[in-house]
C-alpha positions in Angstrom: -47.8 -114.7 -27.1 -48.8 -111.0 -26.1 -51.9 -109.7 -26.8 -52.7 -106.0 -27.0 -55.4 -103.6 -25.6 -57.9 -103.3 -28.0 -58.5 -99.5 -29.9 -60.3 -97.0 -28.4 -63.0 -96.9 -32.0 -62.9 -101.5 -31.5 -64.0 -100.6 -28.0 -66.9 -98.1 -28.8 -68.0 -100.3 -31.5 -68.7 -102.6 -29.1 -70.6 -100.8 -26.6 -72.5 -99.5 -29.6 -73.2 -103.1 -30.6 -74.0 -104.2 -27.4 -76.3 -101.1 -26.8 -78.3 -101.6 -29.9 -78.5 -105.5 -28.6 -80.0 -104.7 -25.4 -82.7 -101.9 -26.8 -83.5 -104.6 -29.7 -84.3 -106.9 -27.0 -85.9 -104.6 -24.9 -88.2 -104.0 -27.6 -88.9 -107.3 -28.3 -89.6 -108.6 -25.2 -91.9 -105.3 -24.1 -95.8 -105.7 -23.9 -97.3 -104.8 -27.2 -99.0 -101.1 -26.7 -102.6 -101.0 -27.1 -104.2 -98.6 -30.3 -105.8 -95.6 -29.0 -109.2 -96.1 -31.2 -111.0 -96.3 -28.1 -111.9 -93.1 -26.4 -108.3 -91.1 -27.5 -108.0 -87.9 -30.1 -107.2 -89.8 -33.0 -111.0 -91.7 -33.1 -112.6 -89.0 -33.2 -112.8 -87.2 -36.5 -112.6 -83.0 -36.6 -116.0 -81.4 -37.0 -114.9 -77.9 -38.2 -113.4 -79.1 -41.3 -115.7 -82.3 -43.6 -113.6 -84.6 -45.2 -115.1 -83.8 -48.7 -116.0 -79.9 -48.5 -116.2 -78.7 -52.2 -113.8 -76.2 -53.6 -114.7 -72.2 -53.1 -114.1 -71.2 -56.9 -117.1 -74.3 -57.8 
């Protein structure tokens, strides 16, 4: 019995597979990153504008 190559398309499937396997992992298996509520730009609300400033026109 002789078996063929496979296609060019079956062969980037695969690496496309097997990409998306190893980033899914890599993911996965990463340490969680911390929130930046502690000290960073987002904790920290703007001062020039108040969050409940009444409209101009009243």
């Amino acid at each position: 019995m002789h078996r063929h190559r496979p296609a060019r398309g079956t062969l980037l499937r695969l690496a496309a597979v097997a990409a998306l396997l190893v980033t899914a992992a890599a993911t996965s298996w990463s340490p969680a990153q911390t929130c930046a509520a502690e000290g960073g730009v987002a904790a920290v609300p703007p001062v020039s504008m108040p969050a409940a400033a009444p409209h101009p026109s009243g």
